[in-house]
C-alpha positions in Angstrom: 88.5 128.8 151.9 86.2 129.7 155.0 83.0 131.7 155.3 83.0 135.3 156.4 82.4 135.2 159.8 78.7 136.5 161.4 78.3 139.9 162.1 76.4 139.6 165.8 75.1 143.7 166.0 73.6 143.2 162.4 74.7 143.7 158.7 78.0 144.8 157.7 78.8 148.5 157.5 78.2 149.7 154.2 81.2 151.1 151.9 81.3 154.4 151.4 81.1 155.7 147.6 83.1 158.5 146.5 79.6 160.8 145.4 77.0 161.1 147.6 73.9 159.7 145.7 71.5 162.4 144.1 69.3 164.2 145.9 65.5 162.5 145.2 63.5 165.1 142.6 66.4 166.8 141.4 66.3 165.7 138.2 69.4 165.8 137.5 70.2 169.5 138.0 72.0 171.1 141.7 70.2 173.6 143.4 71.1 176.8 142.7 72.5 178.9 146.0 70.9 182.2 146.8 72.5 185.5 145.1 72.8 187.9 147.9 74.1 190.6 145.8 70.4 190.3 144.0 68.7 190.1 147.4 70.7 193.2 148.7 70.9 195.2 145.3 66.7 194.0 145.4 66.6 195.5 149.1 67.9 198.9 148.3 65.8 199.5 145.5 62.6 198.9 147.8 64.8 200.6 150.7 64.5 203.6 148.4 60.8 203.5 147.1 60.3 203.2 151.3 62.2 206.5 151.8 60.4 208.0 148.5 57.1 207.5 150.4 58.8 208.6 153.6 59.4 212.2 152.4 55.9 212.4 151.2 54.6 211.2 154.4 56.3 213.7 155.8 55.7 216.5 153.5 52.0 215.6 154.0 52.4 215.9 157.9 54.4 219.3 157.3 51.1 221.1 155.7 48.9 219.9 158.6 47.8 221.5 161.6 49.3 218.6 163.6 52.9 219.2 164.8 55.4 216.6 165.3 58.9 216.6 166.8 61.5 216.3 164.4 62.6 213.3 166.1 59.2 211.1 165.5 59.8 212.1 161.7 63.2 211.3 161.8 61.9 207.9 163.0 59.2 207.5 160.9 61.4 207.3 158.1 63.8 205.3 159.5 61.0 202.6 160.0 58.9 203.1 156.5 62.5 203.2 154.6 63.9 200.0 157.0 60.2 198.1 156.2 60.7 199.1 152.6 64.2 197.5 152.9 63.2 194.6 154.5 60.3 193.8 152.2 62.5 193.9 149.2 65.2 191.6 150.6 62.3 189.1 152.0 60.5 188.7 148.2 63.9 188.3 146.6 64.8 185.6 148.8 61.7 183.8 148.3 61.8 184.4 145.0 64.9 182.8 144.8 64.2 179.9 146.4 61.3 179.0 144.5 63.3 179.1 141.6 65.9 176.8 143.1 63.4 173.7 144.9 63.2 170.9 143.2 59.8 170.3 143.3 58.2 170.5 139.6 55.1 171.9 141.3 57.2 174.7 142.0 58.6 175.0 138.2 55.3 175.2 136.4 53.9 178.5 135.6 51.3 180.2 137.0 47.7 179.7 134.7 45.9 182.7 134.9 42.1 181.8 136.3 39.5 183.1 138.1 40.6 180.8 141.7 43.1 183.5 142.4 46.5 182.0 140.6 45.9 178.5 142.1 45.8 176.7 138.6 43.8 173.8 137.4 42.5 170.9 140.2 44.6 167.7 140.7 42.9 164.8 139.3 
């Protein structure tokens, strides 16, 4: 029987397993992908409470002496609404994502305190 001959660029190529090996801090458990139908469902809902405080807005601006084109309302409530929108989708997301990192840091709960929801110090 002979040796297997020297490999002169460096060690052999590894072999390829059939499952990738697990992610480090998992802990066993896959992250969970985002839900867009929350994050969209979560957008309209703010979406709306923007366009609630848009027609307020503009009922306010109505019973002032200040007059404004109907166009720079129209506008107005596009962009309250659209940040309203926006905001919503943006905290879901987040939300989401927190929920799905593997960091345990991540998983504990917040400890009410008086240091503004930071928790206890590392030791």
């Amino acid at each position: 029987m002979s040796a297997p001959p020297p490999y002169r660029d460096g060690p052999p190529p590894a072999k390829s397993s059939p499952e990738p090996p697990p992610a480090v801090g998992l802990s066993g458990r896959s992250p969970r992908p985002l839900c867009g139908r929350r994050v969209v469902s979560s957008g309209l809902v703010t979406g709306a409470a923007g366009l609630a405080i848009a027609l307020f807005l503009r009922t306010v601006v109505a019973h002032t002496p200040v007059r404004l084109s109907e166009r720079t309302l129209f506008w107005d409530t596009v962009l309250v609404s659209g940040f309203g929108l926006v905001a919503g989708m943006a905290v879901e997301a987040v939300r989401q994502l927190q929920l799905s990192n593997p960091d345990p840091e991540y998983q504990r709960g917040r400890r009410s305190g008086g240091r503004g929801g930071q928790g206890r110090p590392r030791e």
